[in-house]
TILOLO-44377 format. One line per 4 residues: number of its first residue (from 1); for each residue z, x, y of N, C-alpha, C. Coordinates in nm, 2 decimals, decimal comma, always signed. Layout:
REM residues N
NUM) Z X Y Z X Y Z X Y  ... $
***
This chain:
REM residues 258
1) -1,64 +0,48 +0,48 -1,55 +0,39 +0,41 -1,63 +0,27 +0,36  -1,57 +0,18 +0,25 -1,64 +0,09 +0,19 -1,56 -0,07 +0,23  -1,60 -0,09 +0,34 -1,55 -0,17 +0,40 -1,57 -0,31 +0,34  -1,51 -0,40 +0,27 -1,53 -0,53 +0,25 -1,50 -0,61 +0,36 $
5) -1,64 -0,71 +0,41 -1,57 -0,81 +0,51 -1,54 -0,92 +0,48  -1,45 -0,95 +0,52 -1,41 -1,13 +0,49 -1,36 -1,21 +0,59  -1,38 -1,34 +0,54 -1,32 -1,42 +0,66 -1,19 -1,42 +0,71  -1,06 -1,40 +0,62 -0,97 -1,46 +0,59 -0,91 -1,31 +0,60 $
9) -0,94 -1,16 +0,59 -0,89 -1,03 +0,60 -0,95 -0,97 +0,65  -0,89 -0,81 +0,76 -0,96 -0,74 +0,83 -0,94 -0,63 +0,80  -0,84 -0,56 +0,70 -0,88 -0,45 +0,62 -0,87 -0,45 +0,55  -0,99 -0,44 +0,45 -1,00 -0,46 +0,34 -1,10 -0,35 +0,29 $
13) -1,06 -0,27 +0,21 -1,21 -0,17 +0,18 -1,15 -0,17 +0,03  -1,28 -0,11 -0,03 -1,25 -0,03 -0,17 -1,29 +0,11 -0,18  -1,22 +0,18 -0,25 -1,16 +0,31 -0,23 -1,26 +0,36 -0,36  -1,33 +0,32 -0,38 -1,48 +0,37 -0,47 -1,54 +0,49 -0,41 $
17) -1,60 +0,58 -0,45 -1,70 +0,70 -0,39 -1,58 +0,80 -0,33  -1,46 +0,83 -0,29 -1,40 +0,88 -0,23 -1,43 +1,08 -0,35  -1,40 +1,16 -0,34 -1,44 +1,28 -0,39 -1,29 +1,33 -0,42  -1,31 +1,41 -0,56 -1,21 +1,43 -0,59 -1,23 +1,64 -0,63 $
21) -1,13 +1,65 -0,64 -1,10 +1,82 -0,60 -1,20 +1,88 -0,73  -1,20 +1,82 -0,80 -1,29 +1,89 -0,92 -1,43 +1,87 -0,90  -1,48 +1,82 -0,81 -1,64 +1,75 -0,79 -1,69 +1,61 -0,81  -1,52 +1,55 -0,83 -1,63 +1,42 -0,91 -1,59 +1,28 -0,76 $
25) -1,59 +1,19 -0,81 -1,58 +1,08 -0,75 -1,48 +0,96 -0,80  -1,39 +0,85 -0,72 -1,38 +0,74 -0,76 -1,47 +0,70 -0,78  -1,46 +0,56 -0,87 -1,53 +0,43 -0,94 -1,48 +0,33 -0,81  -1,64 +0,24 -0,79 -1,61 +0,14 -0,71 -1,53 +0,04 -0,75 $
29) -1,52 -0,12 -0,71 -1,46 -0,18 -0,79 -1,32 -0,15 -0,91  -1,25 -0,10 -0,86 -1,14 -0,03 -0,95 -1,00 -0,10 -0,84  -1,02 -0,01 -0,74 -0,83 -0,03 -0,65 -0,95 -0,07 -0,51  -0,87 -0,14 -0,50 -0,87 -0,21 -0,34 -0,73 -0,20 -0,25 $
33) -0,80 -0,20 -0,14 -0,64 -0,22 -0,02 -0,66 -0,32 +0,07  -0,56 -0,41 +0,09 -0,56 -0,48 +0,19 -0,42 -0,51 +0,27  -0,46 -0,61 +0,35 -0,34 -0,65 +0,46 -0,35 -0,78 +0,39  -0,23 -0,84 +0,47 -0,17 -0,98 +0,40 -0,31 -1,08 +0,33 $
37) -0,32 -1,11 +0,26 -0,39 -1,19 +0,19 -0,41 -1,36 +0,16  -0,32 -1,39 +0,29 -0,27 -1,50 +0,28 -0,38 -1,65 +0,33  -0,46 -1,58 +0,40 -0,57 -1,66 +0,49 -0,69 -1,67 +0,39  -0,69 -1,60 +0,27 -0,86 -1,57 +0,24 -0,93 -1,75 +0,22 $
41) -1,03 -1,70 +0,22 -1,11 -1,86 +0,26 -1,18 -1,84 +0,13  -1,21 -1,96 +0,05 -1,29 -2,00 -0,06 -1,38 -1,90 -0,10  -1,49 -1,85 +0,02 -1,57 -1,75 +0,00 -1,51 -1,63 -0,05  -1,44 -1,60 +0,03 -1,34 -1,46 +0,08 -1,29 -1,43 -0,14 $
45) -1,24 -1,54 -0,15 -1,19 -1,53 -0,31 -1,33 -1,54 -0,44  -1,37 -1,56 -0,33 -1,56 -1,56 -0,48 -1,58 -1,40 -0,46  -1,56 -1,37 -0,34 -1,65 -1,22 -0,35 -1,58 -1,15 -0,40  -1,43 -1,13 -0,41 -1,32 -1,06 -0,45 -1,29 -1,06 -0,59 $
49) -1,32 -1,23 -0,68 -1,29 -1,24 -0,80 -1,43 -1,26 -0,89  -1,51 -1,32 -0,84 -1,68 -1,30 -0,88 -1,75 -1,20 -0,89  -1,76 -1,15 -0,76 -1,85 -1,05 -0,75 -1,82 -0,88 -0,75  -1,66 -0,89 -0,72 -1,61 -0,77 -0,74 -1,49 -0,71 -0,86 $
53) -1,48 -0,82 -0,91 -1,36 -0,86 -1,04 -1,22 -0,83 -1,02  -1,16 -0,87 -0,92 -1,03 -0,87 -0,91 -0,95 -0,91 -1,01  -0,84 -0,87 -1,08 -0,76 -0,91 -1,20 -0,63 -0,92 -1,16  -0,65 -0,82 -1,04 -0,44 -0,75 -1,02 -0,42 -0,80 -0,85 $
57) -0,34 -0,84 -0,86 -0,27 -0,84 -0,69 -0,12 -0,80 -0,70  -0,10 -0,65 -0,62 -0,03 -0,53 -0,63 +0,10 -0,61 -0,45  +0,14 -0,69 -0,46 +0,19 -0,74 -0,38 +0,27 -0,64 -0,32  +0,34 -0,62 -0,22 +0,42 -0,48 -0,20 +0,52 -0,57 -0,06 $
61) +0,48 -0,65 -0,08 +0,59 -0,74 +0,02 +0,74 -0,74 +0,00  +0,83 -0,78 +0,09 +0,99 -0,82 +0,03 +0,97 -0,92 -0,03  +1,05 -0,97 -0,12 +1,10 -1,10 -0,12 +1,10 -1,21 +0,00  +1,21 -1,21 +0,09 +1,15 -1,28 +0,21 +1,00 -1,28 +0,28 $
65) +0,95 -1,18 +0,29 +0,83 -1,22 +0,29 +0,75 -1,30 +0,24  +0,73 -1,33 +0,08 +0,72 -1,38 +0,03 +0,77 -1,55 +0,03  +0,86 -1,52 +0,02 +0,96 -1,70 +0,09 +0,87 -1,76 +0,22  +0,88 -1,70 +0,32 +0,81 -1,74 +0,39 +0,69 -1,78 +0,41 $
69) +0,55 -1,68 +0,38 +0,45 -1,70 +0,36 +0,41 -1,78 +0,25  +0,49 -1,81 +0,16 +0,46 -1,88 +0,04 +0,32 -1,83 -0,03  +0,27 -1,91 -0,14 +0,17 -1,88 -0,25 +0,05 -1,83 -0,11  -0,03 -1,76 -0,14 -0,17 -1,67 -0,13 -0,30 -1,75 -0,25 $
73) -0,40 -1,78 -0,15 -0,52 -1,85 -0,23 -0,53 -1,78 -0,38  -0,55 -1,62 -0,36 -0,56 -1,58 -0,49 -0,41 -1,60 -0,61  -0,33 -1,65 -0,59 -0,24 -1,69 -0,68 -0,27 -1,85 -0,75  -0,35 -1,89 -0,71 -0,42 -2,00 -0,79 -0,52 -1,98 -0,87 $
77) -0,56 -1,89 -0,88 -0,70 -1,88 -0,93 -0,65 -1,81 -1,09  -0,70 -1,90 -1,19 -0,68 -1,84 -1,34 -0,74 -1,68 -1,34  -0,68 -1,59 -1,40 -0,68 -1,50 -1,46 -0,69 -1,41 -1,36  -0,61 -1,44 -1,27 -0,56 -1,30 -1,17 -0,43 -1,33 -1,16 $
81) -0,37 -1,21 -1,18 -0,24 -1,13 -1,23 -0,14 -1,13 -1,09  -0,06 -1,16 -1,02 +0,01 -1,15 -0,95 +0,13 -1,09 -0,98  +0,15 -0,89 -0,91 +0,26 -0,81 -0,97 +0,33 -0,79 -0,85  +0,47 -0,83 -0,85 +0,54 -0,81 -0,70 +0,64 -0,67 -0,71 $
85) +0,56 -0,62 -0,62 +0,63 -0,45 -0,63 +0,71 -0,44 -0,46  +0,84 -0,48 -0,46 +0,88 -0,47 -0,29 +0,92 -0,31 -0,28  +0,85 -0,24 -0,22 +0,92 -0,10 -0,19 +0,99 -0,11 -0,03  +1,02 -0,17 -0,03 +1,11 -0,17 +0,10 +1,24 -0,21 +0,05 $
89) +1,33 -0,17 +0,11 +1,50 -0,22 +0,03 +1,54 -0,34 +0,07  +1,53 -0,43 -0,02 +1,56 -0,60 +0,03 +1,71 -0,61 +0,08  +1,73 -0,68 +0,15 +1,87 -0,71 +0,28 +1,89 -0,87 +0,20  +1,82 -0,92 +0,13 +1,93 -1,03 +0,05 +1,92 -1,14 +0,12 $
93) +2,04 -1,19 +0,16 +2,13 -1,32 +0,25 +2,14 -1,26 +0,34  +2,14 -1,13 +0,44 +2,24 -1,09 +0,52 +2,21 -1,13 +0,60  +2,32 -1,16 +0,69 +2,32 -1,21 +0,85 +2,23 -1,15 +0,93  +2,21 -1,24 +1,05 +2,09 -1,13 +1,15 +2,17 -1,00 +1,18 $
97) +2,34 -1,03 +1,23 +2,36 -0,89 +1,26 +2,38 -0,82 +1,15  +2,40 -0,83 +1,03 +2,43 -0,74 +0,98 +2,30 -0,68 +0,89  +2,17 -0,76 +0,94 +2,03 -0,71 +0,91 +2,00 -0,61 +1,04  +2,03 -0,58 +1,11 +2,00 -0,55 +1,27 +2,13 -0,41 +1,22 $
101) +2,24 -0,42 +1,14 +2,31 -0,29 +1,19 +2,25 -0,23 +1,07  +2,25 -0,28 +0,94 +2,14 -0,20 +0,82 +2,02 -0,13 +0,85  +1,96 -0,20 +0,96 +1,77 -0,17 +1,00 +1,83 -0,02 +1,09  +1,98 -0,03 +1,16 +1,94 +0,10 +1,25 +2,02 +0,20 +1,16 $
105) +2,09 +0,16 +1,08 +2,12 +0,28 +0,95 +2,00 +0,35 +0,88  +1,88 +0,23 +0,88 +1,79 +0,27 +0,77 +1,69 +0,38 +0,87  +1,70 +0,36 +1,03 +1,59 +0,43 +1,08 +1,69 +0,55 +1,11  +1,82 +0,57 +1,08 +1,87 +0,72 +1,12 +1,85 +0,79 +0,97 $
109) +1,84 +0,71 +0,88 +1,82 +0,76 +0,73 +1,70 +0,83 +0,73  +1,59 +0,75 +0,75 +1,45 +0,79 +0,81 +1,43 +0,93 +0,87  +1,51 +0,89 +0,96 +1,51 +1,02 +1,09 +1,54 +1,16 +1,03  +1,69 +1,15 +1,00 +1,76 +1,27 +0,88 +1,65 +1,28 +0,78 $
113) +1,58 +1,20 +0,73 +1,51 +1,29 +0,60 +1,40 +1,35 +0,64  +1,35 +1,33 +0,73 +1,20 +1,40 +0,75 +1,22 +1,47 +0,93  +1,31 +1,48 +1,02 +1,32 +1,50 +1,17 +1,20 +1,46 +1,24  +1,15 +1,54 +1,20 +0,92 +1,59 +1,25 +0,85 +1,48 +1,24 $
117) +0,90 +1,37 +1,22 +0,77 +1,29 +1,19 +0,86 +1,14 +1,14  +0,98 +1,07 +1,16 +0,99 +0,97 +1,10 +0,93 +0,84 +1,02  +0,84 +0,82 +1,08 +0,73 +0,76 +0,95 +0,67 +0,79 +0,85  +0,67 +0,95 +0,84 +0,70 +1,04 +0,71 +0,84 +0,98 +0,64 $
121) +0,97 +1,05 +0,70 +1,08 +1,00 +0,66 +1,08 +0,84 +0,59  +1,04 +0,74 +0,66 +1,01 +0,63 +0,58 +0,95 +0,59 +0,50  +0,88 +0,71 +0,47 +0,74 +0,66 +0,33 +0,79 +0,73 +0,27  +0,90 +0,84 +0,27 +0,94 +0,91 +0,16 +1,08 +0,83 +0,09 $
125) +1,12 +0,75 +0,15 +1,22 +0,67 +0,16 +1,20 +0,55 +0,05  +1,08 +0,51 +0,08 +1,01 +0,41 -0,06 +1,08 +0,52 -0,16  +0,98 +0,64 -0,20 +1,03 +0,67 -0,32 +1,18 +0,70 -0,37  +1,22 +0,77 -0,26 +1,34 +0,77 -0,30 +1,52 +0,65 -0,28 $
129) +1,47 +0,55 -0,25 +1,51 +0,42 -0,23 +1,45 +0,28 -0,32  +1,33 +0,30 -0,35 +1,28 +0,24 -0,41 +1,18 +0,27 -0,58  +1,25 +0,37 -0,64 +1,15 +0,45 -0,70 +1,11 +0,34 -0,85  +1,14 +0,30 -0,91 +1,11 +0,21 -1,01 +1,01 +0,10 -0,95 $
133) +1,03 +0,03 -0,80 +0,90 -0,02 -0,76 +0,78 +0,01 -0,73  +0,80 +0,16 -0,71 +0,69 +0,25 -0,68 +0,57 +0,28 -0,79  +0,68 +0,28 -0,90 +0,62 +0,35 -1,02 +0,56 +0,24 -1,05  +0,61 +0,05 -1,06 +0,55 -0,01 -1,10 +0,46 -0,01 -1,04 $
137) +0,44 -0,05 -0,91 +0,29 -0,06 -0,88 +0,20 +0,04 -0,91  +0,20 +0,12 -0,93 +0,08 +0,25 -0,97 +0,08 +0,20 -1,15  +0,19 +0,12 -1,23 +0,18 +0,07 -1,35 +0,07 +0,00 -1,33  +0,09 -0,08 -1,30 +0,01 -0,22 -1,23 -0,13 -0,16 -1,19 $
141) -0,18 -0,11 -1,12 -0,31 -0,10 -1,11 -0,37 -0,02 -1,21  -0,29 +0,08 -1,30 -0,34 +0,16 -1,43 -0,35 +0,07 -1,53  -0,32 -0,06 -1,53 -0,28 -0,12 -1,66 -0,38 -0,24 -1,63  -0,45 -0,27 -1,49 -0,57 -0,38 -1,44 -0,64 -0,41 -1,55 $
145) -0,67 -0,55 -1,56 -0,81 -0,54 -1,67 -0,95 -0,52 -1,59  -0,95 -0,58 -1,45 -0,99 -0,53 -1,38 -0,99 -0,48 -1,25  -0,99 -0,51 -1,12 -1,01 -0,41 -1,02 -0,86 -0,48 -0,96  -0,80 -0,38 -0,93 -0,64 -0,41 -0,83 -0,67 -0,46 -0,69 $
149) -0,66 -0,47 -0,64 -0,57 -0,48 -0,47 -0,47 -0,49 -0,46  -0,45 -0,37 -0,40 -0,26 -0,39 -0,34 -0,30 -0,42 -0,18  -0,18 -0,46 -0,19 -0,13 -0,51 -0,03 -0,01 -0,51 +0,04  +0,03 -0,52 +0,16 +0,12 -0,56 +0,22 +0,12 -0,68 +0,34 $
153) +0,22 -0,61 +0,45 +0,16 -0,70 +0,57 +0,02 -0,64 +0,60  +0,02 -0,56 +0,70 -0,08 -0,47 +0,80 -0,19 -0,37 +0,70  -0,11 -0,38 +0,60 -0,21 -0,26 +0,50 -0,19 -0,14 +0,55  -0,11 -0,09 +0,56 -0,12 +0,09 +0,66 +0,00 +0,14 +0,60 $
157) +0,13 +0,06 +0,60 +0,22 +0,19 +0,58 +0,24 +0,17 +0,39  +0,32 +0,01 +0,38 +0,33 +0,08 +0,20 +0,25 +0,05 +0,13  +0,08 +0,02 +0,20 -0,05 +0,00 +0,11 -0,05 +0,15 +0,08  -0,05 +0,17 +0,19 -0,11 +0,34 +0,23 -0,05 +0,46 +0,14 $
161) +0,08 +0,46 +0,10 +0,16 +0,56 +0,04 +0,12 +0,50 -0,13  +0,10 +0,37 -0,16 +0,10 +0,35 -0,30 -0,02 +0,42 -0,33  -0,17 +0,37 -0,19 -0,26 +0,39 -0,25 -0,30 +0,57 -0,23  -0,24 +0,60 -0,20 -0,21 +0,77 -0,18 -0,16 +0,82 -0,28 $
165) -0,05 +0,76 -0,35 -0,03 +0,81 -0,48 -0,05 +0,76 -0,57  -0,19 +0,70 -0,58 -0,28 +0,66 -0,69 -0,38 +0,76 -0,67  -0,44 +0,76 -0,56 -0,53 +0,89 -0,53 -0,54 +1,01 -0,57  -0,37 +1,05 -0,55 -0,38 +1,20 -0,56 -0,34 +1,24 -0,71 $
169) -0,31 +1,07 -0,76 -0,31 +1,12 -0,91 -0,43 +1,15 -1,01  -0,51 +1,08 -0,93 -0,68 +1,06 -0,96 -0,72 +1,20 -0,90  -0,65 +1,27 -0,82 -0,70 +1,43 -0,81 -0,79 +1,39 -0,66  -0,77 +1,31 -0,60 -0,88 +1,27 -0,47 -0,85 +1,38 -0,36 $
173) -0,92 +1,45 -0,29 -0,88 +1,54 -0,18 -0,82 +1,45 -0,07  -0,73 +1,57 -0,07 -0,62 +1,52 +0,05 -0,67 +1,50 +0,17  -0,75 +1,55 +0,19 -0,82 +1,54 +0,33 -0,92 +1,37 +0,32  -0,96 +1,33 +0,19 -1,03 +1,22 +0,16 -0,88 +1,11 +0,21 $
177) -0,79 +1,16 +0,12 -0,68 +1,05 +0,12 -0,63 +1,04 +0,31  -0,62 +1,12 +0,37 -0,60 +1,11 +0,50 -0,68 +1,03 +0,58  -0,81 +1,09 +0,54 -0,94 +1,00 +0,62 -0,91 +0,80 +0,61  -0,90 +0,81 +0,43 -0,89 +0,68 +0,41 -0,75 +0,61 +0,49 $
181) -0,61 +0,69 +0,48 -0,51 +0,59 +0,56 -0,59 +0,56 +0,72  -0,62 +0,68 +0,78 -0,66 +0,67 +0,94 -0,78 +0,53 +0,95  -0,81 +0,51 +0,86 -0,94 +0,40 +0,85 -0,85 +0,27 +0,92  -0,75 +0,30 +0,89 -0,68 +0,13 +0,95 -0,68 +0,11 +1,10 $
185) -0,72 +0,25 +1,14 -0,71 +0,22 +1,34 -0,84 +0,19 +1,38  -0,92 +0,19 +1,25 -1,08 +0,08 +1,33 -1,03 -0,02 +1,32  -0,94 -0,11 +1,29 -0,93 -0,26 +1,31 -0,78 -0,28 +1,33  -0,72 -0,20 +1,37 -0,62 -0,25 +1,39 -0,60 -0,33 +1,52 $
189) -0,66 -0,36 +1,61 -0,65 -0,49 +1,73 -0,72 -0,60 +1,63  -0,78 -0,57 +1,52 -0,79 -0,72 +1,44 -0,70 -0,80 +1,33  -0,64 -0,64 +1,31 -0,49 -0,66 +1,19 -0,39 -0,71 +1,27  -0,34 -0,66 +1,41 -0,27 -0,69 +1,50 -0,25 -0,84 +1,56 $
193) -0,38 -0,89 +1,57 -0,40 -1,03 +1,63 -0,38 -1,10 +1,48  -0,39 -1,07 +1,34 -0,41 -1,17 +1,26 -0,29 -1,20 +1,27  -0,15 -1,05 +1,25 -0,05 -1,10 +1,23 +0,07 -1,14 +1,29  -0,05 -1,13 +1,46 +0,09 -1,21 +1,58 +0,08 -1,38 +1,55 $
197) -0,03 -1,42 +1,45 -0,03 -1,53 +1,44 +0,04 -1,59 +1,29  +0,09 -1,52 +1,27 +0,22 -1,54 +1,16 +0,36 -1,54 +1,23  +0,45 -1,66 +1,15 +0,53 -1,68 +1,22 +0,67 -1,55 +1,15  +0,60 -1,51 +1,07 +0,67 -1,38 +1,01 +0,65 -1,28 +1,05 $
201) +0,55 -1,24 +1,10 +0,54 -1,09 +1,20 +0,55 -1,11 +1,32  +0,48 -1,22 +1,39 +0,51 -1,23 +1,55 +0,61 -1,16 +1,63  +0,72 -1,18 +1,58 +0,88 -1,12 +1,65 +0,82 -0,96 +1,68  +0,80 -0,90 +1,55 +0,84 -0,76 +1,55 +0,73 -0,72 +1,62 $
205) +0,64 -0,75 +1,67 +0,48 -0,75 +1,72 +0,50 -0,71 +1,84  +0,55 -0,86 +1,88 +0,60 -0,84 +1,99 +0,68 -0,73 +2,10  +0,72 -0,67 +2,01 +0,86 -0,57 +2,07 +0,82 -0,47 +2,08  +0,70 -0,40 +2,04 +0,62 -0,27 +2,00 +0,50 -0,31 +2,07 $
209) +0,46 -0,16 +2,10 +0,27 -0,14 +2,21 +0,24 -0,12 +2,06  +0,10 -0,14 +2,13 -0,02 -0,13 +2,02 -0,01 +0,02 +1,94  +0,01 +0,14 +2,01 +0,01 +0,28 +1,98 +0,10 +0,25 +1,87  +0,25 +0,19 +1,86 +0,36 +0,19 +1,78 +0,28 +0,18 +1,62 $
213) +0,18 +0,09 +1,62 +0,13 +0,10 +1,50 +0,04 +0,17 +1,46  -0,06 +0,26 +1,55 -0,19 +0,30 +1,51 -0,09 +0,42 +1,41  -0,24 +0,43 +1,30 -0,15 +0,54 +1,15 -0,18 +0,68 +1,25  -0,12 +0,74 +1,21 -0,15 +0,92 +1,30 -0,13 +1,06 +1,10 $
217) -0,29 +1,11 +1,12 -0,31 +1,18 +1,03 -0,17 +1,25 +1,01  -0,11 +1,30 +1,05 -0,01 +1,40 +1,03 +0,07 +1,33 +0,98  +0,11 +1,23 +0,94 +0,20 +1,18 +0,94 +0,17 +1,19 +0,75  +0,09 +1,10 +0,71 -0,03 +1,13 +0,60 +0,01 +1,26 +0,54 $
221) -0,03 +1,40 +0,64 -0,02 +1,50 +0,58 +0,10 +1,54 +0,50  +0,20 +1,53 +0,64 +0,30 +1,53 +0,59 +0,37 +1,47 +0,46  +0,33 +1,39 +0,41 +0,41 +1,31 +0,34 +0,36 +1,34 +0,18  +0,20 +1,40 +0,21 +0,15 +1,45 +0,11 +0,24 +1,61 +0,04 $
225) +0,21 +1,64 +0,18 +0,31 +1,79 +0,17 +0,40 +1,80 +0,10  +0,52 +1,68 +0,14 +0,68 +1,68 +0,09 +0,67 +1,64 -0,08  +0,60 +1,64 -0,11 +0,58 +1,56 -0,24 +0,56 +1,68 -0,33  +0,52 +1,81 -0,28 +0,53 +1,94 -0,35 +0,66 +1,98 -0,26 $
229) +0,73 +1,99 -0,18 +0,82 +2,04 -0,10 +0,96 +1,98 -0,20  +0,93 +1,89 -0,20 +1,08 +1,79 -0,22 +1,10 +1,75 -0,38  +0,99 +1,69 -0,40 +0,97 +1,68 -0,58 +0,91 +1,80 -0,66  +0,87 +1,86 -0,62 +0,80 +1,97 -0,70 +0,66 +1,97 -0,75 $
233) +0,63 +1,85 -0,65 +0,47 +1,77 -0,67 +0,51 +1,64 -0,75  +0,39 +1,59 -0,68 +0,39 +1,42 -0,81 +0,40 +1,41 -0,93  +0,34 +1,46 -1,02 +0,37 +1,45 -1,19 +0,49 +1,46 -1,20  +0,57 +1,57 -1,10 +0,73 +1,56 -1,16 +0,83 +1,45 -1,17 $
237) +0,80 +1,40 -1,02 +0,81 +1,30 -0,94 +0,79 +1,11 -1,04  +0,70 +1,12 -1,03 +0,65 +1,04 -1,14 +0,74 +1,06 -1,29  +0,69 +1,16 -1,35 +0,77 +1,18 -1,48 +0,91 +1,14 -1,47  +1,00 +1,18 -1,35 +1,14 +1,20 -1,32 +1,18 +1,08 -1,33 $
241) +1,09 +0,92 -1,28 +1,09 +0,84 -1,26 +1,02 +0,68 -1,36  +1,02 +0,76 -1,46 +0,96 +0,70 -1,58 +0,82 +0,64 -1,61  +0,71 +0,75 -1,54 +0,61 +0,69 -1,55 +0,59 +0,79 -1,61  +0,47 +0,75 -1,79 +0,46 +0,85 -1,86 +0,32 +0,93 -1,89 $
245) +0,31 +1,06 -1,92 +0,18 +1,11 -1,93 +0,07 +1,03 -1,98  +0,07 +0,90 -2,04 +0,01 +0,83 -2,10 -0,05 +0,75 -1,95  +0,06 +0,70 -1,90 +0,04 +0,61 -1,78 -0,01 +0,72 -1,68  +0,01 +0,83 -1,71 -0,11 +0,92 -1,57 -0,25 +0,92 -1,61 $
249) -0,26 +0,94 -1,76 -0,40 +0,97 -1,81 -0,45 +0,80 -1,76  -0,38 +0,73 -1,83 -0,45 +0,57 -1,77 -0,49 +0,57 -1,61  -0,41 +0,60 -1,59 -0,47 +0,57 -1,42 -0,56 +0,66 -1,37  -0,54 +0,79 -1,39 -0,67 +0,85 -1,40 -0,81 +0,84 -1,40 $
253) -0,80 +0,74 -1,55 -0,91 +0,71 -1,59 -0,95 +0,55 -1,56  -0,87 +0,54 -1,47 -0,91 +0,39 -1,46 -1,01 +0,38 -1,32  -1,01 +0,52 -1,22 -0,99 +0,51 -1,06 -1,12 +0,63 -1,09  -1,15 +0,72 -1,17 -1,21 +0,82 -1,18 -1,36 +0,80 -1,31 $
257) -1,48 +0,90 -1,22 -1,59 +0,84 -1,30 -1,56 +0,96 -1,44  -1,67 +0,91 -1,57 -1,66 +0,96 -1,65 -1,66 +1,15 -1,64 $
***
């Protein structure tokens, strides 16, 4: 893995060298992933926009999230692009309880769509719950002038599915793309601690063991699976969903060497 370290983030890699089914490779410097991005330190934003040319920040937050955390160091900085893609279904104004009776509608939704694996069920749920946010962000990093990073909170679940279906549009082996989600359980007691010290994740932190969050390959696989199972594969999926052959060839060629 091509681990970037920083002060201010603890997963952070770039998805450069990864191998793709035809024999070739990603391009370094192209798509980045990270966890919340809200701490980076002066340095942390030189290496990211200097030295590695960041243009795009692929935000994948709610709204309220957003509200809360307020502006992120790299939203100051001229000539990086800030694209807010929320693939989670925003709850608006609603009351705590009537955010608490929605959340356990949305995990039997979950449940019903995938049985085997509900965190499968959830990431399939982006797309089909959120499919126009989906598409945008994979717009958004194909349309970079230079290198993206998408994000979330933790970096693992809707870093993980966007940057999966950027991957597997770039043709990256599924077994590559798996390896890369599981990468988040080397630091996850460091993603963990950053974000019990937010007053926006603390709660839910709290309520869950450590296991509740580690990524589990199968889950990955799964989800890769359903995507021929359910859609008929990605291109259809994508196509079905207004992203156009043009925008595949772009992204393609944005993530993939000559």
């Amino acid at each position: 893995m091509m681990w970037i370290d920083l002060e201010g983030a603890v997963n952070v890699r770039d998805l450069g060298g990864l191998p793709t089914v035809d024999g070739g490779t990603t391009v370094p410097h192209r798509l980045l992933r990270s966890e919340n991005l809200q701490d980076l330190s002066p340095a942390d934003v030189a290496t990211l926009v200097k030295e590695i040319g960041v243009t795009t920040v692929v935000d994948l937050r709610t709204t309220g999230e957003l509200e809360v955390e307020g502006p992120g160091p790299l939203d100051a900085v001229a000539g990086v692009h800030h694209e807010h893609h929320p693939i989670l279904k925003e709850l608006g104004s609603a009351s705590e309880a009537v955010s608490e009776a929605l959340l356990v509608t949305k995990i039997e939704r979950d449940r019903a769509r995938y049985p085997d694996d509900i965190t499968t069920g959830h990431y399939l749920g982006y797309l089909e719950e959120r499919p126009d946010e989906v598409a945008g962000a994979l717009r958004a990093i194909a349309t970079a002038d230079g290198a993206a990073i998408v994000h979330c909170a933790a970096g693992k679940d809707r870093t993980g599915v966007i940057v999966a279906l950027a991957l597997t549009t770039a043709g990256v082996e599924p077994d590559a793309i798996v390896a890369d989600y599981m990468a988040t359980a080397d630091r996850i007691d460091a993603i963990l601690g950053r974000l019990r010290n937010s007053r926006t994740y603390a709660k839910d932190l709290s309520e869950r063991p450590v296991q509740a969050h580690l990524p589990r390959a199968e889950t990955m696989r799964a989800f890769l699976g359903q995507l021929d199972v359910r859609y008929g594969g990605l291109p259809a999926w994508l196509a079905g969903n207004g992203f156009t052959d043009e925008e595949v060839s772009l992204l393609r060629a944005k993530l993939r060497q000559p």
